[in-house]
C-alpha positions as CSV (number, residue, x, y, z in Angstrom):
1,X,0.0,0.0,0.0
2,X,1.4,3.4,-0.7
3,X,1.3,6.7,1.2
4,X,-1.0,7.9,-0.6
5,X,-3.4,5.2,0.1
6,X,-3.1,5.7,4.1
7,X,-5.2,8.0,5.4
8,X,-3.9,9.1,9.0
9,X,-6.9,9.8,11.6
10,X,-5.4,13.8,12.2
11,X,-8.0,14.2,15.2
12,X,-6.6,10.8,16.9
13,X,-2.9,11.5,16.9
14,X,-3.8,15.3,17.8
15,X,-5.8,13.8,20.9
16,X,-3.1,11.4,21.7
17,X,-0.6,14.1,21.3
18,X,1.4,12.1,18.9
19,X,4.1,14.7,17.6
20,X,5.8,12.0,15.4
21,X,2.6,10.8,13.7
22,X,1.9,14.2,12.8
23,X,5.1,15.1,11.5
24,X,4.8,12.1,9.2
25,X,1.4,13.1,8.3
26,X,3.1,16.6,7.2
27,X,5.2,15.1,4.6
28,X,2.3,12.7,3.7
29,X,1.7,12.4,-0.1
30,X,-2.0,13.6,-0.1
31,X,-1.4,18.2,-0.1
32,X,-5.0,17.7,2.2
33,X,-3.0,15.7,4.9
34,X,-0.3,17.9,5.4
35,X,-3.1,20.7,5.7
36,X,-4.9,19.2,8.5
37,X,-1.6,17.9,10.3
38,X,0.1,21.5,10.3
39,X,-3.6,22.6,11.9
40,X,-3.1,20.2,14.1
41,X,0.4,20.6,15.3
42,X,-0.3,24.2,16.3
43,X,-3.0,23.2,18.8
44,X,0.0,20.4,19.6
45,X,2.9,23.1,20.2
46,X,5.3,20.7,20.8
47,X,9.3,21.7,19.9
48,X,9.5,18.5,18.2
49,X,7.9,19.3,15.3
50,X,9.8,22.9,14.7
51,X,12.2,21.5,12.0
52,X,9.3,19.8,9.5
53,X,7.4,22.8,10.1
54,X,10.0,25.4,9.0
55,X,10.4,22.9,5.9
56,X,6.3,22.8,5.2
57,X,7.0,26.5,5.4
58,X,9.2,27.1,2.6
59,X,7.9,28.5,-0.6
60,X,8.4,27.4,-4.2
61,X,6.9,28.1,-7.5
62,X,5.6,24.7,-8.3
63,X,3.4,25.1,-5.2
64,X,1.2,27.8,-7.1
65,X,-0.7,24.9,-8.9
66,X,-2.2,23.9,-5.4
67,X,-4.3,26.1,-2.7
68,X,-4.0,23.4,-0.1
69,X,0.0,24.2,-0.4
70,X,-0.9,27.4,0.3
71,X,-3.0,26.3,3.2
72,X,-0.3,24.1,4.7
73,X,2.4,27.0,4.7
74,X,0.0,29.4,6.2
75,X,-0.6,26.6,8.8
76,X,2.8,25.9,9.3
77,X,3.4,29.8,10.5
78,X,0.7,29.9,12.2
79,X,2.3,26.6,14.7
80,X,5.8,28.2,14.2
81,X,4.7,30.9,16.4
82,X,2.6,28.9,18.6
83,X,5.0,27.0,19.8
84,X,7.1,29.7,20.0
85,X,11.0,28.0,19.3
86,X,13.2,30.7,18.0
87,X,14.9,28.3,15.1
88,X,11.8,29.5,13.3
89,X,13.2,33.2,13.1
90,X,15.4,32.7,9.6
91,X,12.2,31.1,8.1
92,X,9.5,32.7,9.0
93,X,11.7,35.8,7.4
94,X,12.1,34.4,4.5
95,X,8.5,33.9,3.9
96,X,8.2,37.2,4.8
97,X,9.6,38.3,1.5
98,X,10.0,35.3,-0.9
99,X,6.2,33.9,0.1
100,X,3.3,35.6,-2.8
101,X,0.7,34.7,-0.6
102,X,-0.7,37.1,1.5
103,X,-2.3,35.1,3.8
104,X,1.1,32.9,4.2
105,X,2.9,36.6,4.4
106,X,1.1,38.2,7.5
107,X,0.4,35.0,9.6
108,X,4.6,34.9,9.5
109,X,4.5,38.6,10.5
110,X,2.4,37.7,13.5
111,X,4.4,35.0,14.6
112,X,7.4,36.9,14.2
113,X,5.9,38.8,16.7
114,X,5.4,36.2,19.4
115,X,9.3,35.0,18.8
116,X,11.6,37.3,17.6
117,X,11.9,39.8,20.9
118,X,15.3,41.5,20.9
119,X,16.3,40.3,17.4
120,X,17.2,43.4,15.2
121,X,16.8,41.3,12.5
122,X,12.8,40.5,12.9
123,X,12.7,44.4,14.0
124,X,13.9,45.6,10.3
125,X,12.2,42.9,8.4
126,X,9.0,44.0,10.4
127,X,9.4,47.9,9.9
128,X,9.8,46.8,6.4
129,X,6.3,45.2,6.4
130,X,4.7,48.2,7.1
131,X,5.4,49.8,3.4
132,X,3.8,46.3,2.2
133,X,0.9,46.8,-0.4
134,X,-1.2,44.3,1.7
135,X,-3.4,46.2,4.1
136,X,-3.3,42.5,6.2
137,X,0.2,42.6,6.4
138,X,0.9,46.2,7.5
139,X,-1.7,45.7,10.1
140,X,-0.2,42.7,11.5
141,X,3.2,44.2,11.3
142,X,2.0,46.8,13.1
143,X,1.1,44.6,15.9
144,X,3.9,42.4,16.0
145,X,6.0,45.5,16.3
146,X,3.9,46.2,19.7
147,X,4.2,43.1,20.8
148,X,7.8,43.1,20.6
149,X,7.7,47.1,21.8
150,X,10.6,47.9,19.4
151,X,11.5,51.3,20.1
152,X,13.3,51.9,16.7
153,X,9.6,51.4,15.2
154,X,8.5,54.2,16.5
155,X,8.9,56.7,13.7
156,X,7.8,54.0,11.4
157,X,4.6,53.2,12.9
158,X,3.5,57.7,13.2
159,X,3.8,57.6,9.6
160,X,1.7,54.6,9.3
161,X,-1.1,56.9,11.6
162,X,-2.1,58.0,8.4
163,X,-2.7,54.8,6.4
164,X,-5.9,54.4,4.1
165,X,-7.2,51.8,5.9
166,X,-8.1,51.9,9.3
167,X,-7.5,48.6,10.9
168,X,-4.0,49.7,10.2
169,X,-3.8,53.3,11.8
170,X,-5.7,51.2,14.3
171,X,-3.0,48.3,15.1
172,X,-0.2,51.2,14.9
173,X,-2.1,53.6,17.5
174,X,-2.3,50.4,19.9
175,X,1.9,49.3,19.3
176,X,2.8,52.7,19.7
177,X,0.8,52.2,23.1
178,X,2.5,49.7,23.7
179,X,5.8,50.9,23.3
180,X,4.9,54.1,25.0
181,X,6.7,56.9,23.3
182,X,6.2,60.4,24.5
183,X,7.2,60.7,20.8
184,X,3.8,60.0,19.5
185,X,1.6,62.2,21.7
186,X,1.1,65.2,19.4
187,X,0.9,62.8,16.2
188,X,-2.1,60.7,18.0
189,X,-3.7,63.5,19.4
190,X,-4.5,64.2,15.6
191,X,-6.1,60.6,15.5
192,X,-9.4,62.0,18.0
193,X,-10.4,63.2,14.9
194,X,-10.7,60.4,13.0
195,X,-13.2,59.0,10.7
196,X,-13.6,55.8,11.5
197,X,-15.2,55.0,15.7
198,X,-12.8,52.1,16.5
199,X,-9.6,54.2,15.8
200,X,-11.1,56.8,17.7
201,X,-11.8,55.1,20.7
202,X,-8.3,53.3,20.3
203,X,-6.7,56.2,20.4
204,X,-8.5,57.7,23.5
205,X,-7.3,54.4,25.3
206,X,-3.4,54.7,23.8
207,X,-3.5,58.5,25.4
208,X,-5.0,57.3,29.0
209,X,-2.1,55.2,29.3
210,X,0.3,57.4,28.5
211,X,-0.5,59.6,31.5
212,X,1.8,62.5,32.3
213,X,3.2,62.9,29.0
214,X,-0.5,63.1,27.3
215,X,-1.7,65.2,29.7
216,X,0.0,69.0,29.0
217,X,-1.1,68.5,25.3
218,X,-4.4,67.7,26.2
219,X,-5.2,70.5,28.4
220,X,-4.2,73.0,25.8
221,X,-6.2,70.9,23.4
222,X,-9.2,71.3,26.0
223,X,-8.8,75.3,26.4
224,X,-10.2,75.4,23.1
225,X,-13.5,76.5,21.7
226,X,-14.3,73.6,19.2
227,X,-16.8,71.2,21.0
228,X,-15.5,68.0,19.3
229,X,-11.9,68.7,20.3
230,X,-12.6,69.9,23.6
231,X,-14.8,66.9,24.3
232,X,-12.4,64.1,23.2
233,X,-10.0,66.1,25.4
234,X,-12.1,66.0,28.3
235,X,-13.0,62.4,28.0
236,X,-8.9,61.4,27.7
237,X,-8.3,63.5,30.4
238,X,-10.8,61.5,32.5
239,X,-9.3,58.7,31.6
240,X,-6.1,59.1,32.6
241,X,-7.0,60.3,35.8
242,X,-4.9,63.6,37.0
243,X,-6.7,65.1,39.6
244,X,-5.1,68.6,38.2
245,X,-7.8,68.4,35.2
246,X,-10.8,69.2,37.9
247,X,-10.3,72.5,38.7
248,X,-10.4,73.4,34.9
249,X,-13.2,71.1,35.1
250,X,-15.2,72.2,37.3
251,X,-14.5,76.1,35.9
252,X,-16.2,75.2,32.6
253,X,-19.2,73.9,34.3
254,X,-19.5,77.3,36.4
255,X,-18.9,78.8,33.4
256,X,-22.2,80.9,31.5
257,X,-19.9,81.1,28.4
258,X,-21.7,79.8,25.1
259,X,-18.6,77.4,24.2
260,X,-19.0,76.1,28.4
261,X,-22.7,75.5,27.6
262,X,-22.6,72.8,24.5
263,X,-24.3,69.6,26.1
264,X,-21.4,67.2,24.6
265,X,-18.8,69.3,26.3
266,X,-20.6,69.2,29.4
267,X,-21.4,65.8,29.5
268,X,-17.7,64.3,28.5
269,X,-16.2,66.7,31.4
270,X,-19.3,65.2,33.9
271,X,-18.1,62.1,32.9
272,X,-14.6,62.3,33.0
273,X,-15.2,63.6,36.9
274,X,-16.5,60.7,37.5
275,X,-13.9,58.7,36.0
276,X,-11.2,60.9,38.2
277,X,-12.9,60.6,41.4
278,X,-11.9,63.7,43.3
279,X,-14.6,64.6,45.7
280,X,-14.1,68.1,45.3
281,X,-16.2,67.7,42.1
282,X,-19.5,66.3,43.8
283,X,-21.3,69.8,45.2
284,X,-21.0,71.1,41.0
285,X,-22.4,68.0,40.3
286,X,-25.2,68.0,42.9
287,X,-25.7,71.4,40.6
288,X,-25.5,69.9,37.4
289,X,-28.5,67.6,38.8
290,X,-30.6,71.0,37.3
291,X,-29.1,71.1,34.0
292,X,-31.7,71.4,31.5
293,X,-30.7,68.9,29.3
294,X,-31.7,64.9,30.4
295,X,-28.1,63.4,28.7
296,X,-26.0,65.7,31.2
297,X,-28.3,65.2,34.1
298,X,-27.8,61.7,34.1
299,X,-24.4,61.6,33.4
300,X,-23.9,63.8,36.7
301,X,-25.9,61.1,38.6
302,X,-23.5,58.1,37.4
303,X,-20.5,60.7,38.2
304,X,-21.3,61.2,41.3
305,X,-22.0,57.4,42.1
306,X,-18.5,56.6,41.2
307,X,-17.1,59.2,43.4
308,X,-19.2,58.1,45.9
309,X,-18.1,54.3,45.6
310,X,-14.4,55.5,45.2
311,X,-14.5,56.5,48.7
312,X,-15.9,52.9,49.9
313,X,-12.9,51.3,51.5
314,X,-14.5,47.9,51.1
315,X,-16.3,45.0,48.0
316,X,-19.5,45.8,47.2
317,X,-22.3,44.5,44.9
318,X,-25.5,46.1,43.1
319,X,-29.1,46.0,43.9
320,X,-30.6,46.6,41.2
321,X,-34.3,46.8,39.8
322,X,-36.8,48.3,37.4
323,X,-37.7,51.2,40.1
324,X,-34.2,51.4,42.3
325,X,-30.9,50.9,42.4
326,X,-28.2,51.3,45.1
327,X,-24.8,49.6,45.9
328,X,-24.6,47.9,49.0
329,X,-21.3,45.9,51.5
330,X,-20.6,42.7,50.1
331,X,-21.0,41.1,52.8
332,X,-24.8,42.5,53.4
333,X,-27.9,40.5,52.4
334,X,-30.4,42.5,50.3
335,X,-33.6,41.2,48.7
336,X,-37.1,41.9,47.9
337,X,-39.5,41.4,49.9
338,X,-43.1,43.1,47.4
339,X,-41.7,43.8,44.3
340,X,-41.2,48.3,43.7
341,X,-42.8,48.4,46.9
342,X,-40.7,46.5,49.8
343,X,-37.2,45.4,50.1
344,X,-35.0,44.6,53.1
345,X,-31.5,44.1,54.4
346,X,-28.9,43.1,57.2
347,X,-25.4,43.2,58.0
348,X,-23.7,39.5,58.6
349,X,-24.7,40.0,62.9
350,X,-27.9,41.6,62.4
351,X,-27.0,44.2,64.1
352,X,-28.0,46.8,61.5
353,X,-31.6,46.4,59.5
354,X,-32.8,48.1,56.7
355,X,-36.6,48.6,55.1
356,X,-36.9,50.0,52.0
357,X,-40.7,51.3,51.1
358,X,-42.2,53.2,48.4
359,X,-45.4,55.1,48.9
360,X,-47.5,56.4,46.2
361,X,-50.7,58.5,45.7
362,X,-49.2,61.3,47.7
363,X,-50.6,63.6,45.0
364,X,-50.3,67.4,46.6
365,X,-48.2,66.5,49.4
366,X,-45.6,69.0,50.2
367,X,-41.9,68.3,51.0
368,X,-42.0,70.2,54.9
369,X,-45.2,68.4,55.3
370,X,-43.4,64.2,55.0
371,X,-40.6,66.0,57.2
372,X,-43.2,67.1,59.7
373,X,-45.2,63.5,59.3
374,X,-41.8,62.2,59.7
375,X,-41.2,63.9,63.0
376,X,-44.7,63.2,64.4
377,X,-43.3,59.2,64.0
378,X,-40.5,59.9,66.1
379,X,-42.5,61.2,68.9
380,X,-45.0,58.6,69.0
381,X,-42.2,56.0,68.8
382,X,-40.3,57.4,71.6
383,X,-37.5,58.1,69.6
384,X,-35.3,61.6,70.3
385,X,-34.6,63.3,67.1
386,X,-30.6,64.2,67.0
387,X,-30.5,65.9,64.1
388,X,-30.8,65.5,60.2
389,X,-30.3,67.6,57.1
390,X,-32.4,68.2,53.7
391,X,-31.0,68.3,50.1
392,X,-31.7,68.0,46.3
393,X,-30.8,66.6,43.3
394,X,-32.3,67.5,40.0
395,X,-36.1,67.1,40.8
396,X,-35.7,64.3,43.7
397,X,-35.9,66.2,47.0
398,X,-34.6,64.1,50.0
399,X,-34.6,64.5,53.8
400,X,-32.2,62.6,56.7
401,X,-33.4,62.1,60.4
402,X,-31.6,60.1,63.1
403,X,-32.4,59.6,66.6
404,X,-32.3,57.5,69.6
405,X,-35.4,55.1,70.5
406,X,-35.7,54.8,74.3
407,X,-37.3,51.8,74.3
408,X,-35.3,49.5,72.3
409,X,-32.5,51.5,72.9
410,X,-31.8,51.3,69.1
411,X,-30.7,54.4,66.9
412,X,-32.9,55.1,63.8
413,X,-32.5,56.7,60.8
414,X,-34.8,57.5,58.2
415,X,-34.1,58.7,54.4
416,X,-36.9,59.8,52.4
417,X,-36.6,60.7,48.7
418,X,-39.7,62.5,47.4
419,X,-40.5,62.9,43.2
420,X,-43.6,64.1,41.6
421,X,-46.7,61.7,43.8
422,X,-44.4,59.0,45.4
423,X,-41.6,58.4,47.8
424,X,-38.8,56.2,48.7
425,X,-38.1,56.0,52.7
426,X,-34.9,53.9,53.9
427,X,-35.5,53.2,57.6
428,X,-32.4,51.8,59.3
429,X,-32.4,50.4,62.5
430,X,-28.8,49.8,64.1
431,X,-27.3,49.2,67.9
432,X,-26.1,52.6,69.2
433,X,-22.8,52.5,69.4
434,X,-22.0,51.4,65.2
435,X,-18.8,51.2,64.5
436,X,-17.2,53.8,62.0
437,X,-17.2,50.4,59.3
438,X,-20.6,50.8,59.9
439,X,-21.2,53.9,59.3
440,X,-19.1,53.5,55.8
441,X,-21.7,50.3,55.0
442,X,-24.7,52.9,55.9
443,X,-23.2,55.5,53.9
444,X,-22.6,53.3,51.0
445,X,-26.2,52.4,50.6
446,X,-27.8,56.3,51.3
447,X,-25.3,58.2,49.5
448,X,-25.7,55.1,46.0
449,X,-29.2,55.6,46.4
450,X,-31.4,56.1,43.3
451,X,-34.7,56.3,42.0
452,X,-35.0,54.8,38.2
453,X,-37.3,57.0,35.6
């Protein structure tokens, strides 16, 4: 019987791991075989089979007359840099110039990626792939060189920020991210302008990381008057995090100029607040609450959530439903007790209890009048009112009252939250002398507190 007349079961000897069955299966007379055991010996990875590989890899003319050849090179790459063996470097340059496949030709620029760290040769031949006519190729050059965060690439991979396709000038924004060059600031900051979303938000992220050197050119970016510049500006400045932005933040958002006033400005410097985390940013957002437009209104609601939960010192989860939301200790048990109407929760020793009710058809009631109902409550139940505070956010009106109850010798506090006909009231009941973790956990739950419209 001839080779050609044995068929090898591929998925057995890949199950069974058997390296030398499928390196004889790569040389195997049938082109179709040798396809399906290079597959295989890159899900394999196995050193073993490094030497039959870079053969399977190498290109001739003849092979034009068959596709599968074409498959079983591109294969054959694709395991060289899985299995990661650095003999492969001198091959899988060659096919990098001699291969006419483009298929063959990038999946040997990727793995040159994965294996060729430090090597100056891989570095030129992968600069080199950049001016390549095949979009594919560029782009995976581009990566590669991230990968291997060659700083000689750097001047390559700016001019490549301007390629006519944009999964290139996306793969070179994210390697020179990689490679972090304070060299590519001003040239990206060009690329928040882009046409295409995905580079766009790329670019945003490549910025963030960059930190201190991004941040000088942003702000003079920011203390323009175009909205769209301004507001990519704001939003990389958020994400990068320097509290020195929130000043100039919170300026604009004082600010009654026209140019302060666009609701995409407004919103993108709301959000990036948020993203910072600096506290000092949470009484202009409790005044943002009023803004006239809905998109930066809510924005200042999540903003001021994540500054809130930046200051928790400990895990917490979510409570979430179709009429409230609120973040509460991890440790805590929270459920629902009449769905939008009841819910209740605990600490791990009981020693704090919460009730959460809603109350509806209050139509006419007046905010002093559910404070004074409130205090009537306290006086019937014995309990001394020590103090309490009112505030507002956007059209929610809210109230906080705390006292001692004689008789149980518990403390209670009550917070109501009052919109349009209906309230919320959170009545805690805890041991008098709580612990300042407890107060955090109580302050977690009040201050994360929300009614969903």
């Amino acid at each position: 019987m001839s080779d050609g007349d044995f068929y090898p079961d591929i998925d057995l000897l890949e199950e069974n791991r058997d390296v030398g069955g499928l390196v004889k299966a790569l040389e195997h007379e049938k082109y179709i075989v040798r396809k399906e055991a290079a597959r295989s010996l890159k899900k394999v990875g196995d050193e073993r089979a490094v030497v039959p590989l870079i053969r399977s890899l190498k290109y001739e003319s003849w092979q034009d007359e068959s596709p599968i050849l074409t498959s079983v090179r591109e294969f054959s790459a694709e395991a060289l840099g899985a299995i990661g063996d650095r003999r492969a470097v001198e091959a899988l340059i060659q096919s990098v110039k001699e291969d006419v496949v483009e298929g063959v030709r990038w999946r040997s620029v990727f793995a040159l990626g994965k294996i060729g760290e430090g090597d100056h040769s891989v570095t030129e031949v992968l600069i080199d792939a950049l001016n390549n006519d095949s979009w594919v190729v560029r782009e995976n050059a581009a990566k590669s060189l991230g990968n291997l965060a060659s700083i000689e690439a750097v001047e390559p991979l700016i001019s490549l920020l301007g390629d006519k396709e944009w999964r290139v000038r996306k793969q070179a924004i994210n390697a020179l991210g990689k490679i972090g060059s304070d060299e590519a600031v001003k040239p990206l900051l060009r690329l928040l302008y882009d046409g295409d979303a995905d580079v766009r938000r790329n670019t945003t992220e490549v910025l963030a990381c960059m930190g201190d050197e991004a941040f000088d050119p942003l702000m003079d970016l920011y203390m323009c008057d175009d909205w769209q510049i301004r507001s990519k500006a704001a939003e990389c400045l958020g994400k990068i995090g320097d509290t020195r932005a929130v000043d100039y933040f919170i300026d604009t958002l004082c600010s009654k100029r026209k140019e302060d006033r666009n609701r995409h400005v407004r919103g993108k410097i709301v959000e990036a607040l948020g993203n910072i985390g600096d506290e000092r940013a949470i009484d202009v957002l409790v005044d943002v609450m009023d803004d006239d437009d809905l998109f930066v209104k809510r924005k200042a609601e999540d903003a001021i959530i994540k500054i809130r939960l930046k200051s928790y010192p400990g895990n917490y989860n979510q409570f979430n439903t179709n009429s409230i939301s609120f973040y509460y200790p991890e440790d805590w048990t929270v459920k629902t007790v009449v769905s939008n109407e009841k819910f209740q929760g605990n600490n791990p020793d009981g020693s704090i209890n919460l009730l959460i009710f809603r109350k509806s058809n209050l139509k006419g009631i007046k905010f002093e009048e559910l404070i004074e109902i409130w205090e009537e409550i306290f006086e019937t139940q014995n309990i001394i009112l020590n103090g309490g505070n009112t505030s507002k956010m956007g059209n929610i009106q809210s109230f906080l009252m705390f006292g001692d109850n004689l008789k149980t010798n518990k403390m209670i506090m009550v917070t109501g939250y009052l919109l349009k006909d209906f309230y919320y009231y959170l009545y805690f009941t805890m041991k008098s002398d709580i612990t300042l973790e407890d107060q955090e956990d109580i302050n977690l739950i009040v201050n994360t507190f929300r009614i969903l419209m």
